[in-house]
C-alpha positions as CSV (number, residue, x, y, z in Angstrom):
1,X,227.7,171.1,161.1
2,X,225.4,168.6,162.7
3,X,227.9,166.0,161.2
4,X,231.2,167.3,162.8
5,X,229.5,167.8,166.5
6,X,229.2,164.5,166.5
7,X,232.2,163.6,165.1
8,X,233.7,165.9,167.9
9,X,231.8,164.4,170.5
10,X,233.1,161.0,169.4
11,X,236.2,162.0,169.4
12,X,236.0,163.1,173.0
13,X,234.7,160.2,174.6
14,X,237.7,158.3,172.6
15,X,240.0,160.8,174.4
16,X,239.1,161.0,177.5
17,X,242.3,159.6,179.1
18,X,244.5,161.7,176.8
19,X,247.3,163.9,177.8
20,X,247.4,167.1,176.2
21,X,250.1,168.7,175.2
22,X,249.8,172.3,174.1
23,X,252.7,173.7,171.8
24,X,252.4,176.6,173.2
25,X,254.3,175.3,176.0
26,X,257.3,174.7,173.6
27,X,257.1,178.3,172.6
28,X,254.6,177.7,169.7
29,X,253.0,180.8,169.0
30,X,250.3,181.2,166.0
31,X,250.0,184.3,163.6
32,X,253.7,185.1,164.6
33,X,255.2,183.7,161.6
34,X,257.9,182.3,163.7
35,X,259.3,179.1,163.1
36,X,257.4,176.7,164.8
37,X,259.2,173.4,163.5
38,X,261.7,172.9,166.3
39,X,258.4,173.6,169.1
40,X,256.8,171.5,167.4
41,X,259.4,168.6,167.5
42,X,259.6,168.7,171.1
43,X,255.7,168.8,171.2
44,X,256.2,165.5,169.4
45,X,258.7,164.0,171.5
46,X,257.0,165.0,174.6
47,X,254.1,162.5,173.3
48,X,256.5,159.7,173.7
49,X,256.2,159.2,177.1
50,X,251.9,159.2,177.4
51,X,249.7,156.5,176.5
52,X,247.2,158.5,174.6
53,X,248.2,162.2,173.4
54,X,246.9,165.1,172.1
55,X,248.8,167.8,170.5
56,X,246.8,170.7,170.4
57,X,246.9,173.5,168.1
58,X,245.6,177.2,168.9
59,X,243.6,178.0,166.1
60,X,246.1,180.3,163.9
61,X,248.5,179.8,161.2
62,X,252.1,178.4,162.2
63,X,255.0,178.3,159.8
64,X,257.4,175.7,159.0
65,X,261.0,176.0,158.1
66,X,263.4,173.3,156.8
67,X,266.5,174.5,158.8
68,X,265.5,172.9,162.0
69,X,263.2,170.5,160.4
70,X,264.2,166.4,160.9
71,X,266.0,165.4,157.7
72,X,265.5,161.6,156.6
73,X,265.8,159.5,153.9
74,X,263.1,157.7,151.9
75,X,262.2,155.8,149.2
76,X,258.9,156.6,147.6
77,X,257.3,154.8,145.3
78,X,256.0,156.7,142.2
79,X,258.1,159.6,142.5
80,X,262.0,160.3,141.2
81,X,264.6,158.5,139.8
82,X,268.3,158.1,140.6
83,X,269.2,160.7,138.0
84,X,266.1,163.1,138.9
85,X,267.1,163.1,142.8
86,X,270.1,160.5,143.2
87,X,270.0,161.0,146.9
88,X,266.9,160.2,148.7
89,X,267.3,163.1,151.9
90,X,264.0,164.9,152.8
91,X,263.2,167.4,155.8
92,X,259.8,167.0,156.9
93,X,257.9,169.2,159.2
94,X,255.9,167.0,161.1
95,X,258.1,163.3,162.1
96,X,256.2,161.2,163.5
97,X,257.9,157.8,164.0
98,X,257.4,154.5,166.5
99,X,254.6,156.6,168.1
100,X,251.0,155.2,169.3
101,X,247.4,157.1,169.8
102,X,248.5,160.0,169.3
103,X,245.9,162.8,167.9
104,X,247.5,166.1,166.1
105,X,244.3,168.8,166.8
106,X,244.2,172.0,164.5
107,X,241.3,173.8,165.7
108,X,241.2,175.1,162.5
109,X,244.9,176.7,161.9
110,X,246.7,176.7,158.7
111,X,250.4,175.2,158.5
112,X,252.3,177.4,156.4
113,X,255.7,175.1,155.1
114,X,258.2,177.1,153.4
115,X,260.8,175.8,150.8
116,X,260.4,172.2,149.8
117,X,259.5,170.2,152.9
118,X,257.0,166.8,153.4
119,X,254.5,168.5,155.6
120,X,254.3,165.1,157.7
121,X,255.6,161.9,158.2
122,X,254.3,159.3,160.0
123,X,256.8,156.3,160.0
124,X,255.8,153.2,162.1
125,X,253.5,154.5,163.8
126,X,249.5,153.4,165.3
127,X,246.7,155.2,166.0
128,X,247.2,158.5,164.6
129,X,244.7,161.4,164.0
130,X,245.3,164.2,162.0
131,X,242.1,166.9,162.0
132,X,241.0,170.3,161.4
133,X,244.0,171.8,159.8
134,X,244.7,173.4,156.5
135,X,248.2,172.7,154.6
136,X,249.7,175.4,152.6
137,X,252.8,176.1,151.3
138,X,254.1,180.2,151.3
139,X,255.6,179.5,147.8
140,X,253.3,176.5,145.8
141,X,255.3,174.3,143.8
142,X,253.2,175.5,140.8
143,X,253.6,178.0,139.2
144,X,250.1,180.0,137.2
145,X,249.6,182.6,135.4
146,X,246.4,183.7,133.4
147,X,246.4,184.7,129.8
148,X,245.5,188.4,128.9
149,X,246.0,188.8,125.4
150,X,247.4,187.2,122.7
151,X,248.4,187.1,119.2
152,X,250.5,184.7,116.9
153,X,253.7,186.4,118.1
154,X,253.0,187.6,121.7
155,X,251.3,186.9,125.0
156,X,250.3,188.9,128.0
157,X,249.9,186.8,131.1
158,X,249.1,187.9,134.1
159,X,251.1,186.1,137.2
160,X,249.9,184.8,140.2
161,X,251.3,186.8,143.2
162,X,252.1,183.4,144.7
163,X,254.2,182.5,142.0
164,X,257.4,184.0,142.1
165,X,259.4,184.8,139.1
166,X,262.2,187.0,138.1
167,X,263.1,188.2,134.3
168,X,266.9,187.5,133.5
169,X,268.8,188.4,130.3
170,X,265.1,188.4,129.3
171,X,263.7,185.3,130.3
172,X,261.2,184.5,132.4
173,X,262.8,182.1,135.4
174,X,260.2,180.6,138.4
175,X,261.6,180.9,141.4
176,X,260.9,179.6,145.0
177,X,262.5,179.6,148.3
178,X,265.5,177.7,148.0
179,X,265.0,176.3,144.0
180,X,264.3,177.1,140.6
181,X,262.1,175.1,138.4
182,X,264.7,173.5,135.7
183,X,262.1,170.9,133.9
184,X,259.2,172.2,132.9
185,X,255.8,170.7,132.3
186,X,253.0,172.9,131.2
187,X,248.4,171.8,131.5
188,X,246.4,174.7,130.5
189,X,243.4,174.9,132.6
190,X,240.2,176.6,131.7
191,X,238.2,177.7,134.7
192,X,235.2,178.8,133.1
193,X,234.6,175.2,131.6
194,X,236.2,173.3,134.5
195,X,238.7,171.8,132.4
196,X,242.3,171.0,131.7
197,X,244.7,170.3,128.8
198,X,248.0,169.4,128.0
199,X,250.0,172.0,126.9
200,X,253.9,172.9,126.5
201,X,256.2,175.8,128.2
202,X,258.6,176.0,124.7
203,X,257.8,179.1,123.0
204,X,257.9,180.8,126.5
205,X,261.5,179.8,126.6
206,X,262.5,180.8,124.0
207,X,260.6,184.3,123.8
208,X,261.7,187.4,124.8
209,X,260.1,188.4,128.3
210,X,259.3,192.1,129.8
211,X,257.6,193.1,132.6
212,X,255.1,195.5,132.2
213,X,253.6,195.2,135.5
214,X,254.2,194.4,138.6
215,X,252.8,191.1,138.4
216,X,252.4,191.2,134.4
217,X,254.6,190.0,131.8
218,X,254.6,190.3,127.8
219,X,256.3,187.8,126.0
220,X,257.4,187.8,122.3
221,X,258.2,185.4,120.1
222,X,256.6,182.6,118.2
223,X,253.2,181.6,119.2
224,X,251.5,180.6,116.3
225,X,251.0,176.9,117.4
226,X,250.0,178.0,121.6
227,X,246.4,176.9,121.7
228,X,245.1,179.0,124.6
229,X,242.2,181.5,125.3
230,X,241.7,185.2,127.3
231,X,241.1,184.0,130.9
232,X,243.1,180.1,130.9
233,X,245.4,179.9,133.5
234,X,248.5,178.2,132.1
235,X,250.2,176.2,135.1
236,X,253.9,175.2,135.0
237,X,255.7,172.7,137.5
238,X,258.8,170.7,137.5
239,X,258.6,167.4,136.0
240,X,261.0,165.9,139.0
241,X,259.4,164.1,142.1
242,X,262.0,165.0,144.7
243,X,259.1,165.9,147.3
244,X,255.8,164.6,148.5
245,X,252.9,166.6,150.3
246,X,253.0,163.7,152.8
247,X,254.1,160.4,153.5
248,X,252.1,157.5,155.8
249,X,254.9,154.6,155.9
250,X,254.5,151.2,157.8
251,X,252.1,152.4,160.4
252,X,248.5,151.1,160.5
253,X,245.1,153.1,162.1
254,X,245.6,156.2,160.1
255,X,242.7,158.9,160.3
256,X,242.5,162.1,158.6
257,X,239.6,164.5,159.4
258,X,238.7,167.7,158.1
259,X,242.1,168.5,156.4
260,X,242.4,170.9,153.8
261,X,245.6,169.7,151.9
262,X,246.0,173.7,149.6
263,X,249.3,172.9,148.0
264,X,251.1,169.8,147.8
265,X,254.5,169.4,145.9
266,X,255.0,166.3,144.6
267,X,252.8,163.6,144.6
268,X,250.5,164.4,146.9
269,X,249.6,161.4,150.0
270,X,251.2,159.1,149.5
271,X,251.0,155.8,152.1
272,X,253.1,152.9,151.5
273,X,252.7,149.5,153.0
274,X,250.4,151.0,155.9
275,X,247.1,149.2,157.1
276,X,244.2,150.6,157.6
277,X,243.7,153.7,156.6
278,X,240.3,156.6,157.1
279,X,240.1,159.6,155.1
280,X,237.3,161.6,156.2
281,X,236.6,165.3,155.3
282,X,240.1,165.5,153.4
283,X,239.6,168.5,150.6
284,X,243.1,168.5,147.6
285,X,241.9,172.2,146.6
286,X,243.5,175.2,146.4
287,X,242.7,177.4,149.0
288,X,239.3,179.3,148.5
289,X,239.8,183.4,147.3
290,X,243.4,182.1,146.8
291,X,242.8,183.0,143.2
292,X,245.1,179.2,142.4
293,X,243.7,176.7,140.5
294,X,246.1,173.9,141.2
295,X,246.2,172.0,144.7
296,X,248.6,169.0,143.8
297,X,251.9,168.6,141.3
298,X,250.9,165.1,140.6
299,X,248.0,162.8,142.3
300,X,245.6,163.8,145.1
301,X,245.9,160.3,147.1
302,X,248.5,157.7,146.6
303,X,248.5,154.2,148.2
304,X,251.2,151.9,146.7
305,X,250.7,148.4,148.7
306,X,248.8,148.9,151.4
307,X,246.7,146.5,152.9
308,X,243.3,146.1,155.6
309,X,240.9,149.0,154.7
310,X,241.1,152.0,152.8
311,X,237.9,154.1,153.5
312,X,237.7,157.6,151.5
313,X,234.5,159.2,152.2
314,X,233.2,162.9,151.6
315,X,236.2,164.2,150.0
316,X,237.1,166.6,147.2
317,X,239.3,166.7,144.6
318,X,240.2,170.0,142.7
319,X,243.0,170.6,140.7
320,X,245.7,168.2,139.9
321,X,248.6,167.4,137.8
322,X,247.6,163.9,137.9
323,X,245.2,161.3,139.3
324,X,243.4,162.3,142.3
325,X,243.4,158.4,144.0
326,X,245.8,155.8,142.8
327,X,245.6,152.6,144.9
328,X,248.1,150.2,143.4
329,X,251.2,146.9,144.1
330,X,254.5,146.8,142.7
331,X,255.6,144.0,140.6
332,X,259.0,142.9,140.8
333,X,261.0,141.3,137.6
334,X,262.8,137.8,138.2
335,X,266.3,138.3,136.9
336,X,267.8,135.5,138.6
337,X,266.9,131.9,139.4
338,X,269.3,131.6,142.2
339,X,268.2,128.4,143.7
340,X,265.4,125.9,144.1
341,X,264.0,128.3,146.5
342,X,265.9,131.8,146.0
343,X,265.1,134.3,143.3
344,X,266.6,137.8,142.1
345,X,264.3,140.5,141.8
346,X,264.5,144.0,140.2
347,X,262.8,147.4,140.8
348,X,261.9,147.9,136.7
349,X,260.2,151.3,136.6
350,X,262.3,154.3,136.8
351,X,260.2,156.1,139.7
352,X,259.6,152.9,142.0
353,X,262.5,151.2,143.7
354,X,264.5,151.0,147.1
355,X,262.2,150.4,149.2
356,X,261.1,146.9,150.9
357,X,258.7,145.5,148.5
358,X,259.2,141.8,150.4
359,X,259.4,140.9,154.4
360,X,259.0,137.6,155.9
361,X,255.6,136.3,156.5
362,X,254.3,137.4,153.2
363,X,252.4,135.8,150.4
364,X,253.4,136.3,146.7
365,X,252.1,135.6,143.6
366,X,254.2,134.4,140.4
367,X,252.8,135.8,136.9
368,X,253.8,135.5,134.0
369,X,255.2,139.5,133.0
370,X,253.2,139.4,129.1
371,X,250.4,137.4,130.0
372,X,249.6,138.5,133.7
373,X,248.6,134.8,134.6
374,X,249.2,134.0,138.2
375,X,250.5,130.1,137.7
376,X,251.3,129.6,141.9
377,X,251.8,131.4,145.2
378,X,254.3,130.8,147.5
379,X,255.7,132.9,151.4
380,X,258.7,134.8,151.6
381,X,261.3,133.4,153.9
382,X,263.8,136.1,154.1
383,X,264.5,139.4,151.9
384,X,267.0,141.6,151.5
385,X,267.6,144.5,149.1
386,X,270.9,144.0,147.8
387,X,270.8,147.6,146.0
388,X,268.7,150.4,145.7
389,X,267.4,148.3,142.5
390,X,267.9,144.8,143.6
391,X,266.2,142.4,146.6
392,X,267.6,138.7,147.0
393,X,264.2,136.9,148.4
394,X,264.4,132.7,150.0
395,X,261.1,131.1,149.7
396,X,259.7,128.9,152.6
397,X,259.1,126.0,150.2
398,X,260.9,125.5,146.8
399,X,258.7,128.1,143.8
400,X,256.9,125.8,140.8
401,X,259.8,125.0,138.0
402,X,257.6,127.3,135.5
403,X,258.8,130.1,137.7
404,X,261.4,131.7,134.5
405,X,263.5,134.6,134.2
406,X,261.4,137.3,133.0
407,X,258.2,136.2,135.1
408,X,257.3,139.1,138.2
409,X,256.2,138.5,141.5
410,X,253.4,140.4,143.1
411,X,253.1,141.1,147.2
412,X,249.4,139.7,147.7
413,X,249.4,140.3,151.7
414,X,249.9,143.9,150.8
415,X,246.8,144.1,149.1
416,X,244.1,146.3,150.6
417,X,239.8,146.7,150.6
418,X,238.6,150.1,149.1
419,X,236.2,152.0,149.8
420,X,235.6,155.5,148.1
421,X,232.0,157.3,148.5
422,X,230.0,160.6,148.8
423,X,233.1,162.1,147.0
424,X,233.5,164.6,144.1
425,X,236.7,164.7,141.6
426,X,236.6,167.3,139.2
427,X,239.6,169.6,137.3
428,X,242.4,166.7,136.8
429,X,243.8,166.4,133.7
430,X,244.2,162.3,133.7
431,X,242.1,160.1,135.2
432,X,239.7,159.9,138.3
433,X,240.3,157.3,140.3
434,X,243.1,154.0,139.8
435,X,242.2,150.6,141.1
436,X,243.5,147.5,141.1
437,X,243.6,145.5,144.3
438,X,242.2,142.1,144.8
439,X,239.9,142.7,147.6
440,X,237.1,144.2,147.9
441,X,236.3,147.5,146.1
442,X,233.4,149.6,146.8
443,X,233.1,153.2,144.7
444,X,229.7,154.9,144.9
445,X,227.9,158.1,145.7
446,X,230.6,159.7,143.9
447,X,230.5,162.7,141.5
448,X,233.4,162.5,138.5
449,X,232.8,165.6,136.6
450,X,235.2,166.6,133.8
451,X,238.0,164.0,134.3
452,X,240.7,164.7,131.6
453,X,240.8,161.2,130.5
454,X,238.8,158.2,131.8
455,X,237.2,158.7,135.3
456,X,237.9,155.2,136.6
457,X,240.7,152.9,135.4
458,X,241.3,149.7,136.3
459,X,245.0,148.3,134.9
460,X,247.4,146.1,136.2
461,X,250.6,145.4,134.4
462,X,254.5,144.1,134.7
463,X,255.5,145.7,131.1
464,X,255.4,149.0,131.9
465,X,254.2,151.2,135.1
466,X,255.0,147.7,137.0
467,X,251.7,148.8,139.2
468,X,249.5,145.8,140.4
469,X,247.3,143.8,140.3
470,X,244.0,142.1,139.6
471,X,240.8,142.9,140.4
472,X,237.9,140.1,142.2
473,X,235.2,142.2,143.3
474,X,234.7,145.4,142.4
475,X,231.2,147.5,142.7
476,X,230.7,151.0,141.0
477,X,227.2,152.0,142.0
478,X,224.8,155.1,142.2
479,X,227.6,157.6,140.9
480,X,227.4,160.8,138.5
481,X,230.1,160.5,135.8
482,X,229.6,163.7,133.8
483,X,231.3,164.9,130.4
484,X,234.9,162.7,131.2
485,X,237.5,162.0,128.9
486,X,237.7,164.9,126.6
487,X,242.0,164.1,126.9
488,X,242.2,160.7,125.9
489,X,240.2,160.8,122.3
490,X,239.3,158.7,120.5
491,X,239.7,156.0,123.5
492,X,238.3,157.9,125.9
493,X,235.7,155.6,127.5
494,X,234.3,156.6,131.0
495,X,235.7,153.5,132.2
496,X,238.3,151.4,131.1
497,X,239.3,148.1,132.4
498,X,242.2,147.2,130.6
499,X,244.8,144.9,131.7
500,X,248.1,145.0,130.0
501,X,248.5,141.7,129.2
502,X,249.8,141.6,125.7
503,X,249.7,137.8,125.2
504,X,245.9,136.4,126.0
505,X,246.0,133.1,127.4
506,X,242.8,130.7,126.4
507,X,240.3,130.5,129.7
508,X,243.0,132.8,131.5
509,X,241.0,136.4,132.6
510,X,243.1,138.3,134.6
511,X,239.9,141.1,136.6
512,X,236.9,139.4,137.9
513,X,233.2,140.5,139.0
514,X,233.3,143.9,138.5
515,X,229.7,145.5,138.8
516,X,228.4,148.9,137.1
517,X,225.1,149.6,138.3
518,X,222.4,152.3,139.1
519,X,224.8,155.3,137.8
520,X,224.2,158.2,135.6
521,X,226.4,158.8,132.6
522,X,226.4,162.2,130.9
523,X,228.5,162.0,127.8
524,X,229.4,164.1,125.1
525,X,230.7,161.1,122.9
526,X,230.0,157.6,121.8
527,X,232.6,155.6,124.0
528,X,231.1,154.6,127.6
529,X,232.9,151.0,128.9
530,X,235.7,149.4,127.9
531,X,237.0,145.9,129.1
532,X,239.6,143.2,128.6
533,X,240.3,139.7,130.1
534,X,237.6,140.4,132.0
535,X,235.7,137.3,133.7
536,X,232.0,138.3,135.2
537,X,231.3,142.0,134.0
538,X,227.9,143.7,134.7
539,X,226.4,147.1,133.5
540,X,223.1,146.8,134.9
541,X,220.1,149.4,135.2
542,X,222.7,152.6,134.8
543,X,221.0,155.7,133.0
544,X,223.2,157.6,130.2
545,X,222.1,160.6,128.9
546,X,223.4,162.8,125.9
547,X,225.4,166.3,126.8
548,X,226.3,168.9,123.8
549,X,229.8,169.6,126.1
550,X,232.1,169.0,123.2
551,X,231.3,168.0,119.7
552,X,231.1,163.9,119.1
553,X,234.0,162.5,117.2
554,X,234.1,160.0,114.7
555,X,231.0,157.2,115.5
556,X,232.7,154.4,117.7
557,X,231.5,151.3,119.8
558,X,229.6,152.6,123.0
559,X,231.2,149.3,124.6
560,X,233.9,147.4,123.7
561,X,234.9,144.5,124.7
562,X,238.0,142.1,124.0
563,X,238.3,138.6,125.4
564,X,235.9,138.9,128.5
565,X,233.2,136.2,129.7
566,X,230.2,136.7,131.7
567,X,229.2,139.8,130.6
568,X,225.7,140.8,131.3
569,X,224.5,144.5,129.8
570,X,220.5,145.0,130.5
571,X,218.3,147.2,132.4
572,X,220.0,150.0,131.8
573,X,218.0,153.7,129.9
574,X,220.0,155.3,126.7
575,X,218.7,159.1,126.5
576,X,220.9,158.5,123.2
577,X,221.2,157.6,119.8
578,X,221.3,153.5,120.1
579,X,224.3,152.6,121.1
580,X,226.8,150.1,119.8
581,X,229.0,147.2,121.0
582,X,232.1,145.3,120.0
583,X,233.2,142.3,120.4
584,X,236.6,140.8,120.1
585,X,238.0,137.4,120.7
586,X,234.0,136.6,122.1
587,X,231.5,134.9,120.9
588,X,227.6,134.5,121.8
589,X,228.0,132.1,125.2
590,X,230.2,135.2,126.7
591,X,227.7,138.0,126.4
592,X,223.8,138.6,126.9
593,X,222.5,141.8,126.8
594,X,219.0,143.9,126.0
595,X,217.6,143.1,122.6
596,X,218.2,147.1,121.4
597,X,222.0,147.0,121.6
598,X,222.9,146.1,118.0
599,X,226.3,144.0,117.8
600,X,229.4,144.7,116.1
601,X,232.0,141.7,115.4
């Protein structure tokens, strides 16, 4: 409490010369379930003409309609391809675009949205403040229901009330306002044990369903190889990204404060190319009482090349279909050498394209796609997408003649500093938290309990997601990683830094510096770090204790390393048998460590 006083006092002294505009005055009314969309868009507008603006929010709950809502078109990174949603037309609820200092003020309401809508947009805009406001939707994306009973040829399931569902010609069908779920994808979570697993929605398609309840429903058929138990809640969603909870694009100063993000269809925040961004207080968790254990369709946070600083601090994560934070680059394929100084580029991954990976003014790097070397940098003269798949870029100055077909390019001004702290992620089936920038990268203070699969991953690659790019100073200090990677067996190492560059190049690493220190560890198994093609890696005075969570697999390599230099393992407490290390393509200058870790070549 102490905390937000005087972040509210703070916030007054920065507003003291704001206009505020009550939506009330645009015939905004809370707890009348109106909709408040069109209101609220003239709210909006009205902030056009101020220099600083508050839009203030009666504490209540105000619903949001896509009939009147602004419909716009956007290309997302991560989310859909052309077959999945060939037509990139969203309505959003909140559109914020070309504004400045503008403040959005809850007071503590709850914005109800209502078919499949982006809850906000901010498009080109500086100096925005979203606080104290909770985001719901009145029909979730996800569907969940709990399992009752169940036998090798039927299951009882209890559904949520929030998830709507009718039975027709005896089949169960999810339903919302305004679509059906076609494309089902299916994680069992266990809320006693805080966990999740992968699971499948087949032999509920092709049983025989029958309401015996109002909200209950047998099924029968064949479910001999359904691995549940009394009590999981079985969740179901649409595998297609045709929404996002919300969407920060090309604007810069972005604070959230205190925002309870409930729901979120889609995947989740996502910012793209936008500077600068605070996240303070924000909570991806189903609402509490709700009875829901599933806040986000995909990740929590989602920041595809973004630059200047990234600060997530005091936040929770609870319940997602993905990665709570993902902070990545795209890399673009060279499919044409036009000219000395003009290249073709192509969008390669199904879910990422359309969208304006290159201006002028910025700085690339060329890689090699296989081997992830950087060989040159060079600054984009002009760009131009040519298709949705397609950009034509000119080069200031002509590109090094080792510059091939085949070969990507990376955006390295869109590159941002991270900072994640005093956070807790917890119920996610994959992984914690996603890095790979090349500027600084601070995670500590954090709790990662129970991550599906590793609870920090640093990648990079131009084979596959396309997501970039190298890391050069990374520092993972004084966090709790407890009982993660039960999902990704038997490589389920806490963390995992692992490049995918398939061909190594002698004397080529393509992460740098990355620091593990003072943290507690809490596992259940033998795998604790993993690294490749990593040059400078420390795992200095952390503490890593033994847990009875799960029963240990087969014995492995507590480390394992392939092709890394540098490395430095020492100071560091083992409340567990003595633990083991690989080596691959090292040898003894690359590695020192504490005389009791015994070596494996």
């Amino acid at each position: 409490m102490k905390r937000f006083l005087i972040y509210l006092l703070l916030g007054g002294s920065l507003n003291l010369n704001a206009q505020t505009i009550e939506v009330a005055t645009f015939g905004v009314v809370p707890n009348s379930f109106a909709d408040a969309t069109e209101g609220v868009k003239k709210a909006i507008e009205a902030s056009k003409d101020q220099e600083r603006t508050i839009i203030n929010f009666p504490k209540g709950r105000y619903d949001f309609w896509p009939d009147q809502a602004t419909e716009a078109n956007y290309y997302i990174s991560n989310t859909s391809s052309e077959k999945e949603f060939p037509v990139k037309k969203q309505r959003i609820g909140l559109f914020l675009k070309g504004l400045k200092n503008v403040t959005i003020e809850g007071n503590g309401s709850e914005f109800v949205f209502h078919g499949k809508m982006i809850t906000w947009v901010l498009d080109n805009s500086e100096n925005i403040s979203i606080q104290n406001l909770a985001i719901n939707y009145e029909r979730p994306g996800m569907s969940e229901m709990t399992i009752k009973e169940l036998t090798p040829t039927s299951v009882i399931a209890s559904i949520h009330p929030d998830s709507k569902f009718a039975i027709i010609n005896n089949k169960l069908e999810w339903y919302g306002e305004k679509w059906v779920t076609r494309n089902y994808h299916a994680i069992l979570v266990r809320p006693a044990d805080g966990t999740m697993f992968y699971s499948k929605w087949d032999p509920f398609l092709t049983s025989k369903a029958e309401k015996i309840d109002p909200n209950t429903v047998k099924f029968t058929g064949d479910f001999s190889k359904f691995r549940a138990r009394p009590n999981d809640v079985l969740t179901v969603r649409d595998t297609y990204r045709d929404y996002v909870g919300a969407f920060n694009y090309r604007s810069k100063n972005i604070r959230l404060q205190n925002v309870h993000m409930n729901s979120m269809h889609g995947l989740g925040i996502v910012s793209q190319f936008s500077e600068n961004l605070t996240y303070d207080s924000v909570y991806v968790e189903p609402e509490k009482g709700s009875g829901r254990v599933i806040a986000s369709s995909a990740d929590g946070m989602h920041f595809s090349g973004c630059k200047g600083q990234i600060t997530i601090s005091n936040c929770r994560f609870n319940g997602m279909h993905d990665d709570p934070v993902n902070v990545h680059g795209t890399h673009l394929r060279v499919t044409e050498v036009v000219s000395a100084t003009t290249l073709k580029l192509r969008f390669m991954h199904h879910q990422s394209y359309g969208f304006d990976a290159f201006i002028p003014g910025d700085t690339v790097a060329y890689l090699h796609s296989n081997s992830l070397q950087i060989f040159a940098q060079g600054v984009i003269k002009s760009a131009k997408l040519i298709s949705e798949r397609e950009m034509l870029v000119e080069m200031q100055k002509p590109f090094s003649a080792e510059l091939k077909p085949g070969d990507a390019l990376e955006n390295v001004t869109w590159t941002p500093s991270v900072t994640i702290k005093n956070s807790r992620f917890e119920r996610t089936i994959s992984r914690g938290t996603l890095i790979t920038t090349r500027r600084k990268v601070l995670i500590e203070n954090n709790v990662y309990y129970r991550t599906g699969m590793h609870a920090i991953l640093i990648e990079n690659d131009a084979e596959g997601w396309y997501e970039s790019g190298p890391v050069n100073d990374v520092t993972i200090r004084n966090n709790q990683f407890i009982e993660c990677g039960f999902n990704s067996a038997p490589n389920n190492y806490v963390i995992n830094i692992n490049p995918q560059n398939h061909q190594l190049v002698p004397g080529y690493y393509v992460h740098k510096n990355i620091r593990i220190e003072n943290n507690t560890f809490k596992v259940y198994d033998y795998p604790l770090l993993s690294a490749r093609s990593t040059k400078g890696l420390s795992f200095i005075n952390n503490k890593v204790e033994q847990s009875d969570f799960m029963p240990k697999g087969n014995a492995r390599p507590a480390f394992n390393l392939i092709a890394c230099t540098g490395v430095v393992i020492k100071g560091n407490k083992f409340d567990i048998e003595k633990p083991t290390i690989k080596l691959d393509k090292m040898d003894g200058k690359d590695f020192k460590s504490d005389s009791f870790i015994t070596h494996k070549k």
